[in-house]
C-alpha positions in Angstrom: 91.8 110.9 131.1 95.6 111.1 131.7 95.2 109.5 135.1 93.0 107.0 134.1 94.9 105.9 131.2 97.8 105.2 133.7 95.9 103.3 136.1 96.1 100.8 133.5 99.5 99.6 133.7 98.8 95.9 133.3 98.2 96.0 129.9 101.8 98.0 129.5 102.8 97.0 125.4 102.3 93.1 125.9 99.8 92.3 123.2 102.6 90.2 121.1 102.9 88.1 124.2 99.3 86.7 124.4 98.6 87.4 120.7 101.4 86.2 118.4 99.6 86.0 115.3 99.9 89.7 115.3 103.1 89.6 114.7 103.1 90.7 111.0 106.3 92.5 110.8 105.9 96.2 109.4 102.3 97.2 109.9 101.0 96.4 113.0 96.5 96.4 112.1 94.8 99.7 113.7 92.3 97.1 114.7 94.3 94.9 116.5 93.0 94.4 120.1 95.4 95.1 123.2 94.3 91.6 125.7 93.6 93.0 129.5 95.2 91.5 132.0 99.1 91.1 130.2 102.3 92.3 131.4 105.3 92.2 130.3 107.6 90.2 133.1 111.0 90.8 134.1 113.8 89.6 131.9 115.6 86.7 133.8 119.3 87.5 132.1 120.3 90.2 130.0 123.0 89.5 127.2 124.4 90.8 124.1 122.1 88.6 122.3 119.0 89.8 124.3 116.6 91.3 121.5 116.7 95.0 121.7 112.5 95.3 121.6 112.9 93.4 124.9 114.8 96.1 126.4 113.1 99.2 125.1 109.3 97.3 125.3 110.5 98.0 129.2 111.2 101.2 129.7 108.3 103.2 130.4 109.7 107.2 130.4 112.1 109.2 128.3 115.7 109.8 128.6 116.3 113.4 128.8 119.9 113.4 127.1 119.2 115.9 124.8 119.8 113.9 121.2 116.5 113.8 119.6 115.8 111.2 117.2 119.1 108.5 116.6 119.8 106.6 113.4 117.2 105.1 111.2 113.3 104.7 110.9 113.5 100.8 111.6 117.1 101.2 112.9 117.4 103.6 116.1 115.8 104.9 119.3 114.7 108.5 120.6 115.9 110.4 123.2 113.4 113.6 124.7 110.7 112.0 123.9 107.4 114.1 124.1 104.1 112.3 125.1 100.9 113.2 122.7 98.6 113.7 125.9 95.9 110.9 125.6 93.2 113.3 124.6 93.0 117.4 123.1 90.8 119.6 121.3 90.6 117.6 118.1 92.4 114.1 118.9 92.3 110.9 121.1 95.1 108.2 121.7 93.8 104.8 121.0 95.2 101.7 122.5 96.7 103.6 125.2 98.1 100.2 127.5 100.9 100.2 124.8 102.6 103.2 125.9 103.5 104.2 122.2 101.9 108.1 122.0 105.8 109.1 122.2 107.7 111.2 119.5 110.2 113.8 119.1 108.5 116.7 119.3 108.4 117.5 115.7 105.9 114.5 115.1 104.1 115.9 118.1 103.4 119.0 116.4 102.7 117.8 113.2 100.0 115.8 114.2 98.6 118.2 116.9 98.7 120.5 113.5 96.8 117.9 111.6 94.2 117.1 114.4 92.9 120.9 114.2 92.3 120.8 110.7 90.1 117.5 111.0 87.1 119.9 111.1 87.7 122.1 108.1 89.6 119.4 105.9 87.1 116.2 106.3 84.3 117.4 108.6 85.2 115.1 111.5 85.2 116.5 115.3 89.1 115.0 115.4 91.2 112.2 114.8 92.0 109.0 116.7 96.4 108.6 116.9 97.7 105.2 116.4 100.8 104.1 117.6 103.8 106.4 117.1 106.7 105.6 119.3 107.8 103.8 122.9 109.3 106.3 125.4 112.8 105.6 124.2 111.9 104.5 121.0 113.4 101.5 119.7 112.3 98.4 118.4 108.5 97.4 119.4 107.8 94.3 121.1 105.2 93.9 118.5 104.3 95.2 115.0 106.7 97.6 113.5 109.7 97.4 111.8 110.2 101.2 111.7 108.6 103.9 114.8 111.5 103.8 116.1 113.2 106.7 116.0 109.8 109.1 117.0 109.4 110.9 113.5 106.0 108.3 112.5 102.6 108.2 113.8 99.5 106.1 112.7 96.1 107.9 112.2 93.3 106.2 111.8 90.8 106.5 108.8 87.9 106.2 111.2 86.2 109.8 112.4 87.0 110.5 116.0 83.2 110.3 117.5 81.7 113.3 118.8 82.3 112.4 122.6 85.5 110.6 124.8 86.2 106.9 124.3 86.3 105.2 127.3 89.4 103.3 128.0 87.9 100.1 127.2 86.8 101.1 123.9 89.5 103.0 123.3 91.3 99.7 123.6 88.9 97.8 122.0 87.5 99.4 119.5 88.0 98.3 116.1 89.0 100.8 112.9 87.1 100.6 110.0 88.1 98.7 106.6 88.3 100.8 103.8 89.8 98.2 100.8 87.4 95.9 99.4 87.9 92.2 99.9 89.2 92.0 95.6 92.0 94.5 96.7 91.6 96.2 93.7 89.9 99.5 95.0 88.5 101.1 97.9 85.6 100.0 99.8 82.4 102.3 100.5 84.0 103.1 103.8 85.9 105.2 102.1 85.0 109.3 101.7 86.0 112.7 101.2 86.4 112.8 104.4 89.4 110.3 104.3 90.8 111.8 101.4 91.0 115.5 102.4 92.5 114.3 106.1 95.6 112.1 103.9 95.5 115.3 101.3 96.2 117.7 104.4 98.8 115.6 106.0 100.7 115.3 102.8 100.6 119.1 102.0 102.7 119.5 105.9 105.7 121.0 104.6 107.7 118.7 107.7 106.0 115.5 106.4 108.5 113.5 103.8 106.3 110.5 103.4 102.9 109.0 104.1 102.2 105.1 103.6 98.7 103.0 102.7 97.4 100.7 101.1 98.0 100.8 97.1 93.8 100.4 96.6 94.1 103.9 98.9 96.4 105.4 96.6 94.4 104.4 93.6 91.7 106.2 94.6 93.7 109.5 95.2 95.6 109.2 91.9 91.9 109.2 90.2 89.8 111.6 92.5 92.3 114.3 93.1 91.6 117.5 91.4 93.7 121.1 91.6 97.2 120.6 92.8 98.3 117.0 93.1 102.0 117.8 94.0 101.3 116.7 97.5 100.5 112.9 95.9 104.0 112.9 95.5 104.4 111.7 99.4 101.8 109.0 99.5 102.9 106.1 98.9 101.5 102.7 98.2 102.9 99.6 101.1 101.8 96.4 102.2 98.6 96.7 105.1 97.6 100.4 106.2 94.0 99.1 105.1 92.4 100.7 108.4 95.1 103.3 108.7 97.7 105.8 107.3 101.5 106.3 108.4 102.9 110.1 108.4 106.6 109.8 108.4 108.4 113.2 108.4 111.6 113.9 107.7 114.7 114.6 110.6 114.2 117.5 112.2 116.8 120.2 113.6 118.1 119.2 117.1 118.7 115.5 116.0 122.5 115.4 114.5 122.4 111.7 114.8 119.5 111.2 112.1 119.8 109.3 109.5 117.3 110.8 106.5 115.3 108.4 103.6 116.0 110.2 99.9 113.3 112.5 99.5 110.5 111.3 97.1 111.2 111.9 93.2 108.1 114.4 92.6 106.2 112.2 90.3 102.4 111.8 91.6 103.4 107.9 91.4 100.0 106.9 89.7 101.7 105.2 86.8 103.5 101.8 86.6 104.9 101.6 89.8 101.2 101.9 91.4 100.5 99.5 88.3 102.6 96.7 90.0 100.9 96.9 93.1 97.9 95.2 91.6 99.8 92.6 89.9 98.7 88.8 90.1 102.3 88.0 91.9 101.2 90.9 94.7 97.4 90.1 95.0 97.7 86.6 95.0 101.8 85.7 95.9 103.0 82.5 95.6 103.3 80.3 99.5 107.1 79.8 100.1 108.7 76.9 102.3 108.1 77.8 105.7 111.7 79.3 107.4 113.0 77.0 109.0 114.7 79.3 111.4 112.9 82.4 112.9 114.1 85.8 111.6 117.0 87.6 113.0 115.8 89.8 115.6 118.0 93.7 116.4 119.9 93.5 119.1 121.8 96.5 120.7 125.0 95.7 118.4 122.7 96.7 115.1 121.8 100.1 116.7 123.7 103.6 117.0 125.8 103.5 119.6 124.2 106.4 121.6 121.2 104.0 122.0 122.8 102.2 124.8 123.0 106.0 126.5 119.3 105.8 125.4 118.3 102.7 127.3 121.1 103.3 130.8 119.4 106.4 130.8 117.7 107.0 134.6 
């Protein structure tokens, strides 16, 4: 699978390119389909205005400079980086033209962990990974405000079928919904087997956070039985309808990470999953439109070892 993944190189990251109504910052969709045929062409001039998801969007292999993961979740880049391999035991990489199955390899383990308890915790023969990080981390071309430092992954709520996705459908193939169209509570899509794969992930001692969709959440606040520590972690964002987001927390062997405050240790199933479903978040109010685009990072807003990061061979 490995090799055929990389006989693909013409789709490398470039979805934002042909598809820029995608271009919802913070949650990029599971579902989002990568267009054949794009590539990303050479930047004509480089300055210190140059966005910095231009620079790292390019660079397809890690630098082995021995920092781990550098600054912030949506401020930073990743050095070492660790390829998930497009396919194991229990998992498969979807979307693989984007070149984002990168991590440190603390998020590398935590989802292989995860993956092998797909079986046991929710029945399924695996799980299909999301995007997690570029090579060098960074900012993405498309999508994401934060996998940029290689400590988040996306995991789909869809079951991993009981056979290998072909490259086209692995690139093609869309996740399933599980929020009904009121936003007000899960759709029929949604299982035990969802629940006990987002209940497992949250019980990983390594994972700090995990984000979806507030209707999500509702569910677990009202169908979780036994321990509910672990609902602690899961916590209620914009999107994530088709997915989940595992964030853990910096790992030994990354000096130069900048940590979130842990969560408080309150389940979070009271009024601030309350506001979630207010009027002024299911139904906001249309702003003026900007009148200038938003500020995109350039190398000046990162750590400073992130230029080691990108001059990196």
């Amino acid at each position: 699978m490995r090799r055929l993944v990389r006989t693909f190189p013409s789709c490398q990251r470039v979805m934002a390119l042909a598809l820029p109504l995608f271009l919802a910052a913070g949650a990029a969709a599971a579902q989002d389909v990568t267009p054949p045929g794009f590539k990303l062409p050479p930047l004509s001039a480089v300055s210190e205005a140059t966005p910095a998801k231009q620079l790292f969007g390019r660079k397809l292999t890690p630098a082995d400079l021995g920092l781990g993961s550098i600054g912030f979740y949506a401020k930073g880049c990743l050095s070492n980086g660790v390829e998930l391999p497009a396919d194991g035991p229990t998992w498969q990489v979807m979307r693989p033209s984007r070149n984002r199955a990168w991590g440190n390899a603390a998020i590398i383990r935590v989802v292989k962990n995860l993956a092998s308890k797909a079986p046991s915790v929710a029945g399924w023969p695996g799980i299909l990974i999301g995007d997690m990080a570029q090579p060098r981390g960074g900012p993405m071309i498309t999508g994401h405000a934060s996998h940029q430092i290689g400590l988040d992954a996306d995991v789909w709520l869809t079951p991993m079928p009981n056979r290998r996705l072909s490259v086209s459908e692995r690139e093609t193939m869309s996740a399933v919904m599980m929020v009904r169209p009121d936003r007000l509570d899960v759709s029929r899509n949604w299982t035990p087997g969802q629940m006990g794969l987002v209940r497992a992930a949250a019980q990983d001692p390594a994972v700090e956070r995990i984000f979806v969709n507030a209707a999500i959440k509702k569910a677990m606040c009202r169908d979780a039985t036994g321990d509910r520590s672990w609902l602690g972690k899961v916590r209620p964002i914009y999107g994530h309808d088709y997915h989940f987001h595992i964030r853990i927390t910096c790992p030994r062997g990354s000096p130069s990470c900048t940590p979130q405050k842990p969560p408080n240790g309150d389940e979070g199933c009271g009024k601030e999953l309350d506001y979630w479903f207010s009027d002024a978040v299911l139904h906001p109010k249309r702003g003026p439109k900007p009148t200038h685009p938003p500020r995109q990072l350039v190398m000046n807003d990162l750590p400073a070892a992130c230029r080691q990061v990108l001059a990196a061979p």
